[in-house]
Structure formats: structure tokens, C-alpha cells
MDTraj code that builds the backbone (N, CA, C; nanometers):
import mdtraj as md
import numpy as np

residues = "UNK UNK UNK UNK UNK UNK UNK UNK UNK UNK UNK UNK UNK UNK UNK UNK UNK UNK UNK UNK UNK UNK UNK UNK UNK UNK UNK UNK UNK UNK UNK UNK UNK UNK UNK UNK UNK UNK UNK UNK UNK UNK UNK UNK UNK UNK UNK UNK UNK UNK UNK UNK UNK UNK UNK UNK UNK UNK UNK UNK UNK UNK UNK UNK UNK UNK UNK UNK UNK UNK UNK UNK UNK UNK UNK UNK UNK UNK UNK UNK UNK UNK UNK UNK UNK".split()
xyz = np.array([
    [0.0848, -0.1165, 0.0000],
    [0.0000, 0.0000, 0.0000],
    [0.0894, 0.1229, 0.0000],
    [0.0760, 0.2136, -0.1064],
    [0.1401, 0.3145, -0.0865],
    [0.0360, 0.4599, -0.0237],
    [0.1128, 0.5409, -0.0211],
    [0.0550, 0.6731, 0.0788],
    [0.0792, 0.7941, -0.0135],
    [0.0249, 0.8774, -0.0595],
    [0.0936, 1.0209, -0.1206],
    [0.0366, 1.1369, -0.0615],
    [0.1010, 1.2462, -0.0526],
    [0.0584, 1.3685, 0.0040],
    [0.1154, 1.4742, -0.0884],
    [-0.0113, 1.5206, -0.1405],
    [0.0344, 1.6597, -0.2793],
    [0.0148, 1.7962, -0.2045],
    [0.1040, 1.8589, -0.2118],
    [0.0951, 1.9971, -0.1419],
    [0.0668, 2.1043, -0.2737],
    [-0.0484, 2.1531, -0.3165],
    [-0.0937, 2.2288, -0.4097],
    [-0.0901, 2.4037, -0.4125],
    [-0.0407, 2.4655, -0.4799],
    [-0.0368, 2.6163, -0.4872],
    [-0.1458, 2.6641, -0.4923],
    [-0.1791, 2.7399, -0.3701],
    [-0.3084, 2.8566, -0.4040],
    [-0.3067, 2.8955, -0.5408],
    [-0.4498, 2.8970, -0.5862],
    [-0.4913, 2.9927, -0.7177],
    [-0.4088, 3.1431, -0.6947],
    [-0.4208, 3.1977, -0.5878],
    [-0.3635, 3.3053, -0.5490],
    [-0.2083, 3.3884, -0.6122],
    [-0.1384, 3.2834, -0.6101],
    [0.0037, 3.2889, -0.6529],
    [0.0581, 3.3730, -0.7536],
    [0.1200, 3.4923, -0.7377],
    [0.1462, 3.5464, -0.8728],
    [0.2429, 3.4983, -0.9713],
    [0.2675, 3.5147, -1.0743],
    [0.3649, 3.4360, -1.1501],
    [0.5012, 3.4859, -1.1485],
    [0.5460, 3.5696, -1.0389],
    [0.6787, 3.6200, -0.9806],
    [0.7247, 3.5516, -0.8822],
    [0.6197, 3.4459, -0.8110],
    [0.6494, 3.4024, -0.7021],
    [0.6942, 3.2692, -0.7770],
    [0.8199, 3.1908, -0.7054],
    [0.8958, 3.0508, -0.7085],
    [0.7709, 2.9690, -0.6816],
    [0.7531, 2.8639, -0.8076],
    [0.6806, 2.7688, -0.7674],
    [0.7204, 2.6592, -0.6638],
    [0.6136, 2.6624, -0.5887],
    [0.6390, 2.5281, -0.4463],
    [0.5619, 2.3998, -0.4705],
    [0.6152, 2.3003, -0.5265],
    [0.5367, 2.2119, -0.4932],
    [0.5819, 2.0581, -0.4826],
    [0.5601, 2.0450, -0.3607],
    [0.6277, 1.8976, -0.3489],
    [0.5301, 1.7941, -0.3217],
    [0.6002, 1.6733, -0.3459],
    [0.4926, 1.5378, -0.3376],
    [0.5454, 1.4325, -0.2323],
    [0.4848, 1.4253, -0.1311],
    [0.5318, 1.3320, -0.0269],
    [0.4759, 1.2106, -0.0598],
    [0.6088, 1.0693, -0.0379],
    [0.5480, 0.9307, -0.0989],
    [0.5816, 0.8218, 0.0052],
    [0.5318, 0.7860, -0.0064],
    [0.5382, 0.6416, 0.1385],
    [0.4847, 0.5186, 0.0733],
    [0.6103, 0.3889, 0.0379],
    [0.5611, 0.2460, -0.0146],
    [0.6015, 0.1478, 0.0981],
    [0.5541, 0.0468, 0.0404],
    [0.5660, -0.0568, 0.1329],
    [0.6246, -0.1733, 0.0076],
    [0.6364, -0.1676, -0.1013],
    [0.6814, -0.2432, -0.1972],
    [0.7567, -0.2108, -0.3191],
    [0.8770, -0.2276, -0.3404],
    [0.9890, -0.1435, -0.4453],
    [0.8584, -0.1772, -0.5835],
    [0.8094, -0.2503, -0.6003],
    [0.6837, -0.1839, -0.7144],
    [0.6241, -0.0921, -0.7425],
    [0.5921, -0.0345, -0.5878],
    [0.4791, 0.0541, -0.5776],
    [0.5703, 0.1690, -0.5581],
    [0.7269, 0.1765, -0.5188],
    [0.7836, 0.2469, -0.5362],
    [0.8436, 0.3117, -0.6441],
    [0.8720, 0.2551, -0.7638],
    [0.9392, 0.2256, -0.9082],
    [0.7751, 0.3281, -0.9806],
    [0.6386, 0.2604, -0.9720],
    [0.5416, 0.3273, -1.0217],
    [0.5353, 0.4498, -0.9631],
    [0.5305, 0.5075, -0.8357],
    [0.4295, 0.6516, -0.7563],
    [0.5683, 0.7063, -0.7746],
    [0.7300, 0.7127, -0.7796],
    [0.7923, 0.7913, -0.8437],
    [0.8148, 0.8210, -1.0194],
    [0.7601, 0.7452, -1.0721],
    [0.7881, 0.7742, -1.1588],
    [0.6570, 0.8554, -1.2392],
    [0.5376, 0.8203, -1.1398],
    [0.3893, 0.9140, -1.1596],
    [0.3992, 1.0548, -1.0827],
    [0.4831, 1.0642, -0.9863],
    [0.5197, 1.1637, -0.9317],
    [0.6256, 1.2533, -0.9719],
    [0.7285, 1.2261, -1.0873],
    [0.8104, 1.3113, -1.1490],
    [0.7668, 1.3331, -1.2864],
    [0.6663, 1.2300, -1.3325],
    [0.5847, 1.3222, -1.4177],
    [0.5163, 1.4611, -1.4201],
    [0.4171, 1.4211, -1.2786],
    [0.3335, 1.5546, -1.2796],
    [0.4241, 1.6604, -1.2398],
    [0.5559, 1.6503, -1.2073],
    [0.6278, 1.7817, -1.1789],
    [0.7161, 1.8081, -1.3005],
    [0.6834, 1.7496, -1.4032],
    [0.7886, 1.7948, -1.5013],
    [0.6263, 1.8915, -1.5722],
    [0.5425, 1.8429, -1.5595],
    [0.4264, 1.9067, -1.6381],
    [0.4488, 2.0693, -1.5820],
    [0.4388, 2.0293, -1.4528],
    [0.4399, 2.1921, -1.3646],
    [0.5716, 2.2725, -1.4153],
    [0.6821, 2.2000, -1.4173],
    [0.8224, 2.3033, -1.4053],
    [0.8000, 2.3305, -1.5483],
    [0.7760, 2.2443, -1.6417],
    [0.7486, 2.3298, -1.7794],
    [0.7109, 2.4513, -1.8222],
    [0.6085, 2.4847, -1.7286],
    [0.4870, 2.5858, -1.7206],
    [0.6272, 2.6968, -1.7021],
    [0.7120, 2.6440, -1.6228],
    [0.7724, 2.7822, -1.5593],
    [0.8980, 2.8078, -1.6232],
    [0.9703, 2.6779, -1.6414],
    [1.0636, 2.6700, -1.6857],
    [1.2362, 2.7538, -1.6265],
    [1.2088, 2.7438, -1.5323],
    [1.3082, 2.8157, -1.4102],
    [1.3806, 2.7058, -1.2929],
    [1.2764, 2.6027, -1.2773],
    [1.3841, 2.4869, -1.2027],
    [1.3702, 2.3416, -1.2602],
    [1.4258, 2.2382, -1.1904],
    [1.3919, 2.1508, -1.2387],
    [1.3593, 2.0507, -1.0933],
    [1.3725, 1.9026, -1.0845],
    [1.2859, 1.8112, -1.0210],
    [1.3976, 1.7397, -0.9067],
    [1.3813, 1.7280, -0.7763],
    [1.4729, 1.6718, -0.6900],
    [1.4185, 1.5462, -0.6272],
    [1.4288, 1.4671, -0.6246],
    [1.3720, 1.3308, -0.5329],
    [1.4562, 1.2709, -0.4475],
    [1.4282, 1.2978, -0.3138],
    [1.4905, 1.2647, -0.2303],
    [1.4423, 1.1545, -0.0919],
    [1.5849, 1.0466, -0.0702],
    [1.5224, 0.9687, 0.0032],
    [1.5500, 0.9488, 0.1418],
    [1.4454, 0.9525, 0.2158],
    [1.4282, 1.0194, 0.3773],
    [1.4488, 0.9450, 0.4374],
    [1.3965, 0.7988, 0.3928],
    [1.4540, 0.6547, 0.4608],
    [1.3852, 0.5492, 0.3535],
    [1.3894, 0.4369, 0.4508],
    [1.3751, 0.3102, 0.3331],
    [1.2003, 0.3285, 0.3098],
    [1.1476, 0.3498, 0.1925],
    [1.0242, 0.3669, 0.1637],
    [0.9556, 0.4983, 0.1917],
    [1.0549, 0.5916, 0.1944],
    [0.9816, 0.7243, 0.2026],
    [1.0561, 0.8410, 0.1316],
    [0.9558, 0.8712, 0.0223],
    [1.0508, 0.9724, -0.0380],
    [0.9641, 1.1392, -0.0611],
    [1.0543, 1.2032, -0.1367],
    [0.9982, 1.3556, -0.1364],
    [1.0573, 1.4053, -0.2818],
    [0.9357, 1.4394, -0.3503],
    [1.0052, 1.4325, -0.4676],
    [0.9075, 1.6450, -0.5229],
    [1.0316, 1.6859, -0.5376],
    [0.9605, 1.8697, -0.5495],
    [1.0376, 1.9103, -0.6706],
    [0.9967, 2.0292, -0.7005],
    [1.0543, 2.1397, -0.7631],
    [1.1822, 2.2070, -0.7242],
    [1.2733, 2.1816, -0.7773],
    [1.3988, 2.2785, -0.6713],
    [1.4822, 2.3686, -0.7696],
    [1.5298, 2.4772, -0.6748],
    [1.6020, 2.5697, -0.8058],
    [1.6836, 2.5307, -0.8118],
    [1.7727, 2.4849, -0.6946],
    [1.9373, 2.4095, -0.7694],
    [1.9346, 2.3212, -0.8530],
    [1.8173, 2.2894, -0.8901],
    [1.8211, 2.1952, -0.9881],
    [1.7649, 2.2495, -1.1189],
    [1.8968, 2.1996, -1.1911],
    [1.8990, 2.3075, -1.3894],
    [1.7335, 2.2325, -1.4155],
    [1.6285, 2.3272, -1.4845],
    [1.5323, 2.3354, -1.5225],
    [1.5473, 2.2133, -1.6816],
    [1.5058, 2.0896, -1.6532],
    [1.5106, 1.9865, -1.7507],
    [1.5841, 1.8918, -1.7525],
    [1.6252, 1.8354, -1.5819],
    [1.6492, 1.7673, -1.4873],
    [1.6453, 1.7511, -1.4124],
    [1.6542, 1.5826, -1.3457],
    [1.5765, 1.5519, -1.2276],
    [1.7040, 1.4857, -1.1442],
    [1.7144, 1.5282, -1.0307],
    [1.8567, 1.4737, -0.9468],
    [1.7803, 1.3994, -0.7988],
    [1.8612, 1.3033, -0.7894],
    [1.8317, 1.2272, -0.6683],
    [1.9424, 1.2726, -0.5585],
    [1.8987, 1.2261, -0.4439],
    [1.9578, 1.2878, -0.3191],
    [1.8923, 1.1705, -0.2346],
    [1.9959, 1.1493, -0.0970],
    [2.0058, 1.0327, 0.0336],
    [1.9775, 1.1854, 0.1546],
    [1.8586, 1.2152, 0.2396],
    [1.9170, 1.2626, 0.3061],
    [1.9858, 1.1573, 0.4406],
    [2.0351, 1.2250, 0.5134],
    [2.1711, 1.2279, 0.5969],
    [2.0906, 1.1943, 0.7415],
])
top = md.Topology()
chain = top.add_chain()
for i, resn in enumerate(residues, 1):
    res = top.add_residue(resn, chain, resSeq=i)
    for name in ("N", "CA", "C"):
        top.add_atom(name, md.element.get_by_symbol(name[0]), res)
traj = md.Trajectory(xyz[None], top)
């Protein structure tokens, strides 16, 4: 069973402001892990397109839990992985 948590931008947002949006993921099976990241760096390549200013970071928090966002250190039309510490 996996878990996701989408953190969505107010309509509000002007288009000066850095887009925020990250996707929290929680599996219980490298299947379900392999699919909800790779459905989850989709919908953020759709978004960073729009903006075209960063690109996609996925990072892993521990065994079966990851965080996969928008980041500016990351060149806009790549996606970098990261262990945190």
C-alpha cells in the first residue's frame, strides 16, 4: 500500500512568485515504489514546464519514504536524486 501527500499552490500565486510544490510518498513495496515515483516526477515535469526556471529533486528520507519537489538548484530539464543524511 502506498501513501501520497500533494501539497498544491493557491490559485492566489502570482507568476513572480517561485513555484512550491512537493509530493510526499510512502511504499511498502519497491513496485509501488518504481510506479508513484515515476507518476510523481511526471506531474512535476508538467508543472516546471509551465515555468521553466527549475527543475525536479527526489529525495530519500529513509527506506520507503521519499519527497520528490521542484527545486532551483536543480537546472530546469532535470531531475537529481539525493540520500538525506
Amino acid at each position: 500500500m502506498s501513501t501520497a501527500t500533494l501539497e498544491r499552490v493557491p490559485a492566489s500565486v502570482s507568476a513572480e512568485e517561485p513555484l512550491n510544490r512537493t509530493i510526499d510518498l510512502e511504499f511498502s513495496t519497491a513496485g509501488e515504489m518504481h510506479a508513484g515515483l515515476e507518476e510523481a516526477v511526471a506531474e512535476l515535469i508538467e508543472v516546471a514546464a509551465k515555468d521553466s526556471s527549475c527543475g525536479i529533486l527526489v529525495t530519500r528520507l529513509h527506506p520507503g519514504r521519499y519527497t520528490v519537489a521542484l527545486d532551483e538548484s536543480v537546472p530546469f530539464g532535470e531531475t537529481y536524486e539525493a540520500i538525506a543524511a
